[in-house]
C-alpha positions as CSV (number, residue, x, y, z in Angstrom):
1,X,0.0,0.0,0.0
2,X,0.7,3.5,-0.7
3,X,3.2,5.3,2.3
4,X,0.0,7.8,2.3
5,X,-3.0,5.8,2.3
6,X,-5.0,5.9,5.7
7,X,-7.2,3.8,7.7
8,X,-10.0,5.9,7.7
9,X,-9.9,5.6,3.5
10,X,-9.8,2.1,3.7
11,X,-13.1,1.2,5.8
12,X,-15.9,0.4,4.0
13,X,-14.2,0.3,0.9
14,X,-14.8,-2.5,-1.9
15,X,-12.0,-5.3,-1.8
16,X,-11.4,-6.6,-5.3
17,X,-9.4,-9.9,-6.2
18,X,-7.0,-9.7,-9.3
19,X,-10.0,-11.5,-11.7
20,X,-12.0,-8.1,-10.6
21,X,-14.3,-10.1,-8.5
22,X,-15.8,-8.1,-5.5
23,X,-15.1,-10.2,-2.2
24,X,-16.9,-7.8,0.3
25,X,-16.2,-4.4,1.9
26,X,-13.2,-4.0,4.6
27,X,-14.2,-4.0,8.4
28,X,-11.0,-3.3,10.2
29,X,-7.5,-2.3,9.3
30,X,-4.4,-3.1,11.4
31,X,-1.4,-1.1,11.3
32,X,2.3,-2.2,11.2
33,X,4.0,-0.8,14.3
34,X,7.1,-0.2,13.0
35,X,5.3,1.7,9.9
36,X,2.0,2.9,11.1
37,X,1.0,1.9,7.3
38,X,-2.0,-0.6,7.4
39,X,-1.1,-4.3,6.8
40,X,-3.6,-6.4,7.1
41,X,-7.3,-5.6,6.8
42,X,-10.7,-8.1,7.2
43,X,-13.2,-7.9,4.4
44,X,-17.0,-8.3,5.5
45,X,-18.3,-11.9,3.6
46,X,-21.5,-13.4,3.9
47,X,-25.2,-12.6,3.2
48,X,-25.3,-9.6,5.9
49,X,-21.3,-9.1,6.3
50,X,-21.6,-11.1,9.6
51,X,-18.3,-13.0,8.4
52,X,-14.8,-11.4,8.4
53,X,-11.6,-12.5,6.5
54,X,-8.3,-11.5,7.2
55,X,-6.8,-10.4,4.0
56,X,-3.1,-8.8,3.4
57,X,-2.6,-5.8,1.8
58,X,1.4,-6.8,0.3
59,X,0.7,-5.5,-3.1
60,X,-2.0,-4.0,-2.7
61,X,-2.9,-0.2,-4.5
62,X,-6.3,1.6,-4.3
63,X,-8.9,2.7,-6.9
64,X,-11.8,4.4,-7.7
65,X,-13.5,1.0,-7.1
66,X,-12.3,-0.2,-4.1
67,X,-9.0,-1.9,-2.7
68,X,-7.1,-4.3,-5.2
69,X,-5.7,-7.5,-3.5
70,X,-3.1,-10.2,-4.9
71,X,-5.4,-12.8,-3.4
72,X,-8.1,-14.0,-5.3
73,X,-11.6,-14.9,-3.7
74,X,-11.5,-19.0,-3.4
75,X,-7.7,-18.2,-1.1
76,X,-9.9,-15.4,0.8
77,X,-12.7,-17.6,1.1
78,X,-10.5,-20.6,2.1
79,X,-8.8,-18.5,4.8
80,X,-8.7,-19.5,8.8
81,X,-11.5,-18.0,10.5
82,X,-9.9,-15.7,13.3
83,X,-11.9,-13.6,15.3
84,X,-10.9,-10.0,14.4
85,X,-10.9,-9.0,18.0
86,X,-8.1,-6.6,17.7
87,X,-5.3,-9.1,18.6
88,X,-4.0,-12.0,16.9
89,X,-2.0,-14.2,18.7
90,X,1.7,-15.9,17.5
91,X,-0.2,-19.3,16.3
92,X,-3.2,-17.5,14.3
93,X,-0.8,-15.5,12.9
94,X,1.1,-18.4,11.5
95,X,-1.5,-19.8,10.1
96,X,-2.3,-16.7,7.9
97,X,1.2,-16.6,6.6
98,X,1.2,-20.3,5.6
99,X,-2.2,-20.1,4.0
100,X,-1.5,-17.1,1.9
101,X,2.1,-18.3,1.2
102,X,4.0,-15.5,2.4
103,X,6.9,-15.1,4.8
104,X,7.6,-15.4,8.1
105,X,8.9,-12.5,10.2
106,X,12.4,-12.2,10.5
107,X,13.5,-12.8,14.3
108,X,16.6,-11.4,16.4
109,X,19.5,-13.6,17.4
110,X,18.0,-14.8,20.6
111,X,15.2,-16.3,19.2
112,X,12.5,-13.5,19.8
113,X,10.8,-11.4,17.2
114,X,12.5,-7.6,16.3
115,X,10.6,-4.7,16.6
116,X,9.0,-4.6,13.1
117,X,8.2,-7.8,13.3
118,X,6.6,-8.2,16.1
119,X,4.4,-4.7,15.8
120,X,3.3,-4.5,19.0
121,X,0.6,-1.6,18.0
122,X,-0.4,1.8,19.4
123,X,-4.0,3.2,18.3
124,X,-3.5,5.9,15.4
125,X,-5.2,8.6,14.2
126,X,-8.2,6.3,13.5
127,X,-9.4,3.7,16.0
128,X,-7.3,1.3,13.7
129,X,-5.0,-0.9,15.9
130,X,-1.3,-2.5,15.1
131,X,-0.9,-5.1,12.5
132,X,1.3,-7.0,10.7
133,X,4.9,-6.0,10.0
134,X,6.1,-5.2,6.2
135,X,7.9,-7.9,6.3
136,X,5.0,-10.1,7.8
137,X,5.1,-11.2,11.5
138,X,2.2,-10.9,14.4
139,X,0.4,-7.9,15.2
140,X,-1.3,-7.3,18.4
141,X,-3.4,-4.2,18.4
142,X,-7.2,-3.0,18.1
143,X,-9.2,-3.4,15.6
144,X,-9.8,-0.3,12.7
145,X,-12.8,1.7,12.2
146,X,-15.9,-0.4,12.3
147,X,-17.7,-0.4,9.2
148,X,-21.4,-0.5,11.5
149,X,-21.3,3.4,11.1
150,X,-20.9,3.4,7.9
151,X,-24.7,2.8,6.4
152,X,-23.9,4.6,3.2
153,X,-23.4,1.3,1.3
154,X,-24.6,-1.2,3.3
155,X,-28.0,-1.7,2.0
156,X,-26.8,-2.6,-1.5
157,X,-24.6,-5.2,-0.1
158,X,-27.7,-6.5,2.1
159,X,-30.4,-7.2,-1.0
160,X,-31.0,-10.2,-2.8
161,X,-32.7,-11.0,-5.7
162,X,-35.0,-13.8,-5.8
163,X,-36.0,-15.6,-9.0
164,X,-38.0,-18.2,-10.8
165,X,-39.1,-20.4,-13.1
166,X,-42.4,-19.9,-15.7
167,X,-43.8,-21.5,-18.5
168,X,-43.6,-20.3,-21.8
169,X,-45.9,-22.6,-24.0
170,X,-45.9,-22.0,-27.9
171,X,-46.9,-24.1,-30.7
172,X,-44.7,-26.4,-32.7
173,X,-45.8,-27.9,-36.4
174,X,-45.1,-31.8,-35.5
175,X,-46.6,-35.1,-38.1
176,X,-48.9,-36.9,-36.6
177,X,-50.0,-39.3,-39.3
178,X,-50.8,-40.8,-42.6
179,X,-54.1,-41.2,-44.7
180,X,-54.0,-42.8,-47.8
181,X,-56.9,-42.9,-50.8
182,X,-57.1,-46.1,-52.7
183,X,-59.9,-47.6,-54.7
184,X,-60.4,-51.5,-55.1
185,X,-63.1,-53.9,-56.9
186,X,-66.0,-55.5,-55.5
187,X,-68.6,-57.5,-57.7
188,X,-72.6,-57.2,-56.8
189,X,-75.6,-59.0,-58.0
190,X,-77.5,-56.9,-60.3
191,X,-81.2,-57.5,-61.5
192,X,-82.7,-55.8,-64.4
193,X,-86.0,-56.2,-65.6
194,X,-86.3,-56.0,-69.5
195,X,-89.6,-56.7,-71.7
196,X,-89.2,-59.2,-74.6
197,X,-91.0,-60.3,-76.9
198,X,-92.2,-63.1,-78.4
199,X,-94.6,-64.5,-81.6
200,X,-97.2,-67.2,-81.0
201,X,-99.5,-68.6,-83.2
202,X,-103.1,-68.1,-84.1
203,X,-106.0,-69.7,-86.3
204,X,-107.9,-66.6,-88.1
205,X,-111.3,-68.9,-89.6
206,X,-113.0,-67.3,-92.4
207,X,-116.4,-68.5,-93.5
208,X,-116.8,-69.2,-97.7
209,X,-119.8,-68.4,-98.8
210,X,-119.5,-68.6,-102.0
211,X,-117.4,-71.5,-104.2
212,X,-115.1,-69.2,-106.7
213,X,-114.5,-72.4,-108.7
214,X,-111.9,-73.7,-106.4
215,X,-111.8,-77.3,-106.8
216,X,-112.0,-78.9,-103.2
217,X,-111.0,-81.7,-102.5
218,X,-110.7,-83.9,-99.4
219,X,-107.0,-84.4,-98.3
220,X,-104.1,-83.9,-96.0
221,X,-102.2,-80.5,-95.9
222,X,-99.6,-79.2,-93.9
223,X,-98.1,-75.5,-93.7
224,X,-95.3,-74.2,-91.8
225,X,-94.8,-71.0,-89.8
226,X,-91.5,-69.7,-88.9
227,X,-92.0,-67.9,-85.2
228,X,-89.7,-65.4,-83.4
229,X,-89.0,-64.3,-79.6
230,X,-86.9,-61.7,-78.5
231,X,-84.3,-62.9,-75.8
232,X,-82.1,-60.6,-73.5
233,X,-78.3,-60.0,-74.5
234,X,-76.0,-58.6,-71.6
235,X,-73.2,-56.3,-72.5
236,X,-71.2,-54.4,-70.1
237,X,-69.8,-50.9,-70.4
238,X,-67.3,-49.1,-68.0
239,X,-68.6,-45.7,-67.3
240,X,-67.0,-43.0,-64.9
241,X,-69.1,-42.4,-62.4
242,X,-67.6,-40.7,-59.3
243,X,-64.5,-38.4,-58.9
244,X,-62.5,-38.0,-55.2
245,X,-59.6,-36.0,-53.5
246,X,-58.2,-35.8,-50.6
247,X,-58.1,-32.0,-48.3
248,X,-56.8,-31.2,-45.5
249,X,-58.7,-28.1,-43.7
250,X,-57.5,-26.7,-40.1
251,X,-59.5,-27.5,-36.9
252,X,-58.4,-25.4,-33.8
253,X,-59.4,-26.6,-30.5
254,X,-58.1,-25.6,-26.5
255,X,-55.8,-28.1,-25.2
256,X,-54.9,-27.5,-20.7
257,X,-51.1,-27.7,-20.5
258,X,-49.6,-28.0,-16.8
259,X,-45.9,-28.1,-15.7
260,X,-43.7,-27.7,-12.6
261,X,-41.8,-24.8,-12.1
262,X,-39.3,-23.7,-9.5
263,X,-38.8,-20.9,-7.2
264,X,-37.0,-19.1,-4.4
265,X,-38.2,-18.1,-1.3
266,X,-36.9,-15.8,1.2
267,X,-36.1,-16.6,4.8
268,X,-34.3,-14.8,7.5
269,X,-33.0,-16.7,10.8
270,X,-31.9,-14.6,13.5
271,X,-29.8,-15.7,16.3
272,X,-32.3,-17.4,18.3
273,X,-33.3,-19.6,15.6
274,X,-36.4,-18.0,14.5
275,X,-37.3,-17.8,10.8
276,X,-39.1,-15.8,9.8
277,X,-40.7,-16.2,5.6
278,X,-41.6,-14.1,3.2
């Protein structure tokens, strides 16, 4: 961090991880002892900012959208949980060194650490107390400036959007069969009636009255008559009788469609365990 960058900029600032990725807004700075530059801040996580991540600032550099870090979220994330009670003792400490893979203060000959290393803090200008040295190593201090006064931006940080599912139903043109025309033979008993004719014979007498000098004489005859009968002749014809196509016309009728759909619901638990819906 820059030599002239103060506590009192820092809190409630966005922290931002090299991807750009906002990780929260800082709660407390601590301050190098040897320095009296901040060193180590905790960035407010979680739905409400209840949770708070220690998070160093070697590397760091301010802008007009918040703090820049050289820890990404998933290490911040992944972090120990300590207490940012304004101390941190040798062992929690440690374990933030080794989890963000960065040195360990130097010590003096007899084993003990040196004064920047140790940073045993005094308060500064701000309510921000002693830190971590430059070079790393444990700080023992008070807190910074709690971010609880600072409502400005709070409330953005506090909403939540709540989404869900509907049903969009549309039409789609799908085949749903075939229908075929096809004509085939059958063969019926028919009965027609039709008049015929016929010839028969008849004896026409005629009386003579008077002989006209025909010679009569007594004998056998015989004469023969040809006759003639109509009979019925069947002759068949093929005749076009019908003509058929196939149409298709559009027939538009209400069909219910149902489906299961998804959505969020809000609920808030407060410390006693109620919860309260919404």
């Amino acid at each position: 961090m820059a030599n002239t960058m103060q506590p009192q900029e820092l809190i409630d600032s966005a922290v931002v991880d090299p991807t750009g990725t906002k990780l929260g807004k800082v709660g407390n700075v601590y301050l190098a002892d040897a320095t009296h530059q901040p060193e180590w801040i905790t960035v407010k996580t979680g739905l409400f900012g209840t949770k708070e991540s220690f998070v160093p600032l070697s590397g760091a550099h301010a802008d007009k959208d918040g703090v820049h870090v050289r820890v990404d979220k998933e290490a911040v994330s992944d972090a120990p949980r300590i207490e940012a009670d304004g101390h941190l003792s040798m062992e929690e400490s440690a374990r933030l060194y080794k989890h963000y893979g960065l040195p360990m203060p130097r010590t003096s000959p007899d084993g003990r650490m040196d004064d920047r290393a140790q940073g045993r803090g005094r308060p500064g200008t701000n309510p921000a107390g002693a830190g971590q040295g430059a070079m790393g190593g444990t700080g023992r201090g008070k807190p910074g400036m709690d971010a609880g006064d600072g409502k400005r931006d709070r409330d953005a940080e506090r909403t939540m959007t709540r989404s869900e599912e509907r049903l969009n139903v549309g039409t789609e043109q799908v085949e749903t069969g075939h229908v075929r025309l096809r004509k085939y033979v059958v063969t019926e008993e028919q009965q027609v009636t039709v008049p015929v004719s016929h010839e028969e014979v008849r004896i026409e007498r005629e009386p003579i009255t008077k002989a006209g000098g025909e010679r009569a004489e007594i004998g056998e005859d015989e004469q023969e008559v040809v006759l003639h009968a109509e009979k019925p002749v069947v002759n068949k014809e093929t005749v076009a009788v019908e003509r058929a196509r196939l149409k298709t016309e559009t027939v538009t009728e209400d069909q219910t469609i149902s489906g299961k759909v998804r959505k969020e619901q809000f609920e808030v638990t407060d410390d006693q365990g109620k919860h309260r819906k919404s």
